[in-house]
N, C-alpha and C positions, 0 to 999 in steps of 0.2 A: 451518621449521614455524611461528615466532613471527610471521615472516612473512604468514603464509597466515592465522593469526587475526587479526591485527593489518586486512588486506585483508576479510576477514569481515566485521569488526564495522563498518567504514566503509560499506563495501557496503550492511549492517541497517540502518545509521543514517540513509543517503541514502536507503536505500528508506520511512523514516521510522518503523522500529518502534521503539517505547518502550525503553526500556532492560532492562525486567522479560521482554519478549518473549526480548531479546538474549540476557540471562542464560539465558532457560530451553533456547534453542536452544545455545546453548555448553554445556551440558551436557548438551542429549540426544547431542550430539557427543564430548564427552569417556567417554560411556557407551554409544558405538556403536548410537546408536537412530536411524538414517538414517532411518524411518520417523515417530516423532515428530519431524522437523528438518522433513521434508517436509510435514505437518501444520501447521506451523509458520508455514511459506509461506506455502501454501497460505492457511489462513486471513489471513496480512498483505493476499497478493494479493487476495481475496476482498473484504477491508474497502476497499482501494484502489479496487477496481472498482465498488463501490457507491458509494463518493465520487464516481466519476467521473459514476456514472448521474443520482447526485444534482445535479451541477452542468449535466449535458448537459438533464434537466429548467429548471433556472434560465435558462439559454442558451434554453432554446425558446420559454419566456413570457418573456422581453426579444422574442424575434422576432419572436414574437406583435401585443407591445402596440407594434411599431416598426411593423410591417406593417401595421396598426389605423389606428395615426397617419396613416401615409402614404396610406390609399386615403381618410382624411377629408380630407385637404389638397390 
């Protein structure tokens, strides 16, 4: 069992949740609230993907102003 938290928390931490995240999901776990853990997620995954929109945004104006350059050259 120590096991399987111990792989948990590595897991949250690579997935880069903050520690206070960690905590609160460890114990909607030890309080049998599968459904606040999933919420949980949920939200990490959420804030993750919008990272990612944020940066696929940054990616497209580099594209942009490279694409720019090149049909002036």
């Amino acid at each position: 069992m120590d096991n399987d938290q111990t792989r948990i928390r590595r897991l949250l931490r690579q997935a880069g949740c903050p520690p206070e995240m960690i905590r609160r999901f460890q114990a909607a776990g030890e309080n049998g609230e599968a459904m606040l853990q999933k919420q949980i997620l949920s939200q990490r995954q959420f804030e993750l993907d919008e990272q990612i929109r944020s940066e696929e945004r940054r990616i497209d104006s580099l594209d942009y102003l490279l694409y720019k350059i090149q049909r002036e050259t």
